[in-house]
N, C-alpha and C positions, 0 to 999 in steps of 0.2 A: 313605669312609663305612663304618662298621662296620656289618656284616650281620647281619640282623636287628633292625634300629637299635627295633623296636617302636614307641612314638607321638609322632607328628610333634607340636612345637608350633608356634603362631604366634609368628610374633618379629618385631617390628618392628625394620627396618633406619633410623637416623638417617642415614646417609649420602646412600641415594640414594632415603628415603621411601617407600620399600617394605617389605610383607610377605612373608614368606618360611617356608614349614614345612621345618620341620630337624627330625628324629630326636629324641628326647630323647639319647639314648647320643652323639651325634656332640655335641651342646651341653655334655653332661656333660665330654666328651673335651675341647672349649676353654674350657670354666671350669678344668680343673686345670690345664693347663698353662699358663695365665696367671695362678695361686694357688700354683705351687709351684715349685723347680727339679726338673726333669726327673732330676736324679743323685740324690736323695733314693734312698731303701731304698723297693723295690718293695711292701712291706709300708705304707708310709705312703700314696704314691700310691693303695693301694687303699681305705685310710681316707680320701684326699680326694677320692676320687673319690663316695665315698658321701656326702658332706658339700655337696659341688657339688651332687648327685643330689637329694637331699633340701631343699634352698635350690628348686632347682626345682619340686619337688612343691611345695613349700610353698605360695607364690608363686603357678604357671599358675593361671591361669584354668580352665583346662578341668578341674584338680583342687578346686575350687572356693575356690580364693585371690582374692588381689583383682585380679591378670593387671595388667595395663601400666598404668602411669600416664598414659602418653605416648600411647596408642592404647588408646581399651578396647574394643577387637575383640580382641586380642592377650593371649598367656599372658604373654609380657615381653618387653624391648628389649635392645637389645644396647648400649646405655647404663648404663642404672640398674645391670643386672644382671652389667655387667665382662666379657660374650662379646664374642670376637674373631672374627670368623668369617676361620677360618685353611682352607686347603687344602694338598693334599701339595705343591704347588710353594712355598709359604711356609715351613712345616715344612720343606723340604729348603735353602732359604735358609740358615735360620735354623741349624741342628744341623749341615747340610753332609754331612762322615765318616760322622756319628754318630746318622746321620736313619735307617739299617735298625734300629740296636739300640734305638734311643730311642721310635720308632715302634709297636717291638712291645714294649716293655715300658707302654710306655703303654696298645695296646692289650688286653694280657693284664689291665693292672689293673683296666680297666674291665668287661673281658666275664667275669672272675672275681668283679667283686660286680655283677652286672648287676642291675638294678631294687631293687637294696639303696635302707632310707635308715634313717635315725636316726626313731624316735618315741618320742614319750614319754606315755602313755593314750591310746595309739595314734594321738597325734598324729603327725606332720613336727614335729620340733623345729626352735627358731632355731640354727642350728648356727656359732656363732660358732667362730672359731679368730685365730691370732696369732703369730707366726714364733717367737718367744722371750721363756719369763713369767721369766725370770731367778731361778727357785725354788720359785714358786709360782703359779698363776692364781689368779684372782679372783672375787670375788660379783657375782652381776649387779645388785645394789643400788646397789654403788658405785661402777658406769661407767653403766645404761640407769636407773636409780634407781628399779626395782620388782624385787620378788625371785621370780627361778626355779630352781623346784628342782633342773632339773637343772643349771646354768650356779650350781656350787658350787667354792668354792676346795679346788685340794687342789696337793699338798707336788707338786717337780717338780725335783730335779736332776739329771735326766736331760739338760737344754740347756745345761750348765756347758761343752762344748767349743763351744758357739753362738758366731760371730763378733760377734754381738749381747750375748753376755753381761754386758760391759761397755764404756760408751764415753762420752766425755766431751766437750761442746761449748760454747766460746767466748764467750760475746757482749759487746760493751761495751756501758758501761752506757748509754751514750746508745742503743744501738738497744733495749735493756730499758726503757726509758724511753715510746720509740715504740711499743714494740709490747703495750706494758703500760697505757699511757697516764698514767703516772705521772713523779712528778720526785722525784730524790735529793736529800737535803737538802745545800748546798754548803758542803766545809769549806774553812775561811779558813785560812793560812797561821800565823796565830798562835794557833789552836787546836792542844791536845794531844790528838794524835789514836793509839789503838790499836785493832790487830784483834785481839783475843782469843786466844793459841794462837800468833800469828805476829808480832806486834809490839806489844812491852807495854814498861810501867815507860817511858815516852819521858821525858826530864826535859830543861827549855829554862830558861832564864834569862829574866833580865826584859823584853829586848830579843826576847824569843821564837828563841833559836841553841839547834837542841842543843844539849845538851851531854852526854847519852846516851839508848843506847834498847838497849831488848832484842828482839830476830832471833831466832827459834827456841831460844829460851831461852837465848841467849847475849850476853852483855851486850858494847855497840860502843861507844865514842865518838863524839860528833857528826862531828870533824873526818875520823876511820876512814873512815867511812860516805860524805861529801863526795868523800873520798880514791879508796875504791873504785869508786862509780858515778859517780865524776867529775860528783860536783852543781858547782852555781855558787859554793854559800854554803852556811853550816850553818846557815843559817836553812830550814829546810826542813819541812815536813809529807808527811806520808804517807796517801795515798788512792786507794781501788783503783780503777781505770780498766774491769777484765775483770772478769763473774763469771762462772765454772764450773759448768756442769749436768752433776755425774756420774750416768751412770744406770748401769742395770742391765737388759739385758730389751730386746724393743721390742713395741711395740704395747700397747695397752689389758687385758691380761691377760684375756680372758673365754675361755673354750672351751677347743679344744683348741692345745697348743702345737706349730707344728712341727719346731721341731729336737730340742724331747723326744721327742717321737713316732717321730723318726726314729733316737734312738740307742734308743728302746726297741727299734723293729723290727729295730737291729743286734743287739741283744742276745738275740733271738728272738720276739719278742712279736710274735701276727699282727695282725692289721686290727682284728677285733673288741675283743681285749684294748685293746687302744691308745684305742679310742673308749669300751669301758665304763672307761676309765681317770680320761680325761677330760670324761666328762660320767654326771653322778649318773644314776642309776637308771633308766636308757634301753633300748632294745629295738632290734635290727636287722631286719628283716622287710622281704620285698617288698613294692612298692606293688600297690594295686590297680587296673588298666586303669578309666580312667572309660569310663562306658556314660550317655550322658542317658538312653535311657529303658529301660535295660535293667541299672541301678548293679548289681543282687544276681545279676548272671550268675555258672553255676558254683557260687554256696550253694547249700550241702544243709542245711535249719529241720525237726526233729521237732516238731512241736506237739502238747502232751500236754494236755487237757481232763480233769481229775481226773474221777474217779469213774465213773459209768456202769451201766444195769444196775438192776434191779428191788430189789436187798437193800441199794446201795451203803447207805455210812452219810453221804452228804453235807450240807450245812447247809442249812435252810427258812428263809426269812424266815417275819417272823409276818405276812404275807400269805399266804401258804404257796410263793412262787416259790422253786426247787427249785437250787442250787447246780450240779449235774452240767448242767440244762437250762440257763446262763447260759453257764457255759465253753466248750459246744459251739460255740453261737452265737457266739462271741468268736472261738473257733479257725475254724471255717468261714471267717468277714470274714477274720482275717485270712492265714487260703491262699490264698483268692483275689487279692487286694491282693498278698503276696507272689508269689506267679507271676505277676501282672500285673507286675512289676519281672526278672522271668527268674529266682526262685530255684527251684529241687526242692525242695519241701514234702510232706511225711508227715505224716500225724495216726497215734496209736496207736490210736482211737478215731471214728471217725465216725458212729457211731449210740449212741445209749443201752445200750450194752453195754458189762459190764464185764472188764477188764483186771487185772491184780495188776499191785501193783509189779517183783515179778521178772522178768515177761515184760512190762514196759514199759521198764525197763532192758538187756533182752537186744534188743528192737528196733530201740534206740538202739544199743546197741552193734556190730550186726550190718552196720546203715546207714549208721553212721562218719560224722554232721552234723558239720556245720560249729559250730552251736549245737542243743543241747536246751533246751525252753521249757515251763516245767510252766508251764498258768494254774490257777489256783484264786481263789475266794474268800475271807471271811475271816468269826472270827466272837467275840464277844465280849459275855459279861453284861450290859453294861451299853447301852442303843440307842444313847445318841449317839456311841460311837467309831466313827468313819471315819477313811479316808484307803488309800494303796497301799502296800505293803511289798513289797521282791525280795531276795530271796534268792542267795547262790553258796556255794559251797563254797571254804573255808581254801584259798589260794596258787593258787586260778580265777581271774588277771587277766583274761582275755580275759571271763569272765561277771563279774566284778565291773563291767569297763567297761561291761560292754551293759546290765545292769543299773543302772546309771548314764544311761547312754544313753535310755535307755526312759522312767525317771522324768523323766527332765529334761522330757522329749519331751508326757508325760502330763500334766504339772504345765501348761508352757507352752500346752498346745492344750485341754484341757478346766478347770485348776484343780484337778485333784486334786491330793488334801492329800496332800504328802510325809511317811511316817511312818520312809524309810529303807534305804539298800543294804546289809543285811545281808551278817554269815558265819554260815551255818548248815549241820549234818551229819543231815541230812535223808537218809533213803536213796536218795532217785533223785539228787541230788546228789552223794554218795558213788560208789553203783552204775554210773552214766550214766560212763563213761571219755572221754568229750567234753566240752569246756565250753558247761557247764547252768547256768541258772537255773528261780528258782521263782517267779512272778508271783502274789503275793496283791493281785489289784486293788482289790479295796475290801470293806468290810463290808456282808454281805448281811443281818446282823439291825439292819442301820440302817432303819429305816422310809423315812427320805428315797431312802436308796441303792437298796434293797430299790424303789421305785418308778420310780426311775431304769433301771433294768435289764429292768427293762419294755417301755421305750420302743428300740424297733429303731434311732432315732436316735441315741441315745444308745450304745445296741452298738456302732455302726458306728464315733463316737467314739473311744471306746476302743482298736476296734483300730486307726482310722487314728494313732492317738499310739505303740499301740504299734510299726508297721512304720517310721512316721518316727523311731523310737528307732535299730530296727534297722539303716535307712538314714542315720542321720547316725554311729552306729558305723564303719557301713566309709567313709564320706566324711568326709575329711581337713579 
């Protein structure tokens, strides 16, 4: 068991119908080595070890996947999921010599990308992979038949010394036949029969006897032909018995390739190169420890409540309800809610006082959040515009997703109208050297809204969509 294994899953054993908690890293450690040969280039291992890693995340239960089919107590089985549950006395079976060197380079691959996984908008990707694409992988259209963007074909003759690269297999046609469920139409002896390329121009008399044909573009006489392969008669037809399946490649081509992967890592390429190789637009980061009731342990949220302060210049309803007096109240619900989930939370402002942007930026940046969270309002000529708008900053992934995250969150629990996850060079966006957003919740000169904001039920709303934005961000 490698030390420090970090969190135990449930794993349903088929055998002897038991559960069993195993290590995540000790699981990881028997899904690669029953996904790959142990002499591959330590560089690749370390890419399947992340690939195993992330299938798991995906997957458990306790990361909030959909966990075992087979037991739904359980994060997975060691069924579905291809785990062998191997110990040092199996491994030293198995390798014999070669069980000190092979053991630790295995263990190296793993405890060097430890809690690594593959996402993509911060998900756990499907991390499909495939021994050899014979050139190129493939689109996910045209094996799982919906399209993902990162499971994108690209060019791969890196597995040309693949033993798989090319091979060719047998069948006659009667078991093509079987296993096709189909029949060959039967040719008759007094048919003139050619295969195109290999046996043409046949020419028979009336009696139907050869009396030529052309072989590989070379012209025989019937009796030649009788002569050499010692037929009975030149009365003879020709009809193939075998067909030939030449491939190229093996497996389904999606993901990533392994014996590409593995001349790349010969040629230098580390772990990460190798995976942004073969999967479009993806991200390697650690996962996050699930917590039930503690998901945001360890975030640090500034929450910034615009304005503030006797002079601000913030927006009235023509009710006269006050802009700076709404976001406080937004931000207060939602610190409280956030630390009720275990994050560090800071407001720039917790009273009607005001703040400048520069020393609300210098806050933020002194404090080093996880995320900055400007809320504001929003406000426009015309009463009936509504809806929520957020804000990030150009090449802010991490606040583009949350901002994402949020609206989705917003939309589904209150109805708020999606107006859109903006890019915008907003100065605390800019300033803020953390990834920021800027929540414009709704339009406070809507009369409807404007009364809505009123109502403390309706606040508490709000921010409960917003914290479930931010808590379905960091869960997978």
């Amino acid at each position: 068991m490698l030390e420090d294994s970090g969190i135990l899953l449930k794993v349903y054993r088929f055998e002897n119908n038991k559960v069993e908690m195993i290590p995540i890293e000790d699981i990881v450690k028997m899904k690669v080595i029953s996904q790959l040969n142990i002499n591959f280039h330590i560089e690749l291992i370390k890419a399947q070890a992340i690939i195993a890693r992330t299938e798991l995340v995906r997957n458990a239960k306790c990361f909030g996947g959909e966990g075992c089919k087979a037991n739904n107590e359980c994060d997975i089985c060691d069924k579905d999921h291809n785990i062998y549950i191997m110990n040092d006395e199996y491994l030293k079976e198995m390798w014999k010599t070669n069980y000190e060197k092979n053991i630790h380079k295995l263990n190296r691959a793993i405890e060097e990308t430890k809690g690594l996984i593959i996402t993509f908008n911060n998900k756990p990707i499907n991390a499909k992979y495939h021994s050899t694409c014979g050139g190129a992988t493939e689109n996910s259209e045209n094996v799982l038949g919906n399209e993902i963007i990162y499971l994108r074909k690209v060019l791969c003759d890196y597995c040309k010394k693949a033993p798989y690269w090319e091979n060719r297999k047998i069948f006659l046609l009667k078991e093509i036949e079987e296993k096709l469920n189909v029949r060959f139409p039967k040719i008759a002896s007094d048919l003139q029969t050619e295969i195109n390329g290999f046996i043409d121009d046949v020419e028979k008399d009336e009696s139907g006897r050869v009396i030529a044909v052309k072989i590989g573009g070379k012209k025989f006489k019937g009796k030649d032909i009788m002569e050499i392969f010692d037929l009975n008669s030149t009365r003879f037809s020709v009809t193939p018995n075998t067909i030939s399946f030449n491939t190229r490649g093996k497996g389904y081509g999606l993901g990533l390739c392994q014996y590409g992967a593995n001349e790349m890592a010969i040629q230098g390429y580390s772990f990460e190169n190798i995976l942004k190789y073969y999967y479009t637009g993806i991200e390697i980061r650690k996962y996050h420890k699930p917590c039930i009731k503690k998901p945001l342990n360890g975030k640090i949220i500034i929450l910034d409540p615009v304005h503030g302060g006797e002079n601000c210049k913030d927006i009235v309803g023509v009710k006269g309800l006050r802009e700076k007096d709404v976001v406080l109240k937004i931000a207060k619900k939602v610190e409280c809610l956030l630390k009720d989930l275990g994050a560090k939370v800071l407001l720039t402002r917790e009273e009607d006082k005001y703040l400048s942007l520069g020393k609300r930026a210098q806050f933020a940046n002194k404090n080093k959040p996880d995320f900055f969270i400007n809320i504001s309002l929003n406000s426009f000529p015309s009463p009936s515009i509504q809806g929520c708008e957020i804000y990030f900053y150009k090449g802010d992934k991490d606040g583009e997703l949350l901002g994402k995250s949020i609206m989705s969150s917003l939309v589904k629990k209150i109805g708020i109208i999606d107006r859109g996850v903006k890019v915008a060079d907003f100065f605390l966006l800019k300033d803020v050297r953390n990834s920021s957003i800027q929540i414009f919740v709704d339009y406070i000169t809507n009369p409807q809204q404007e009364k809505k904001f009123k109502d403390i039920n309706y606040i508490d709303e709000i921010s409960k969509g917003i914290v479930a934005g931010i808590v379905d961000y960091y869960r997978y």
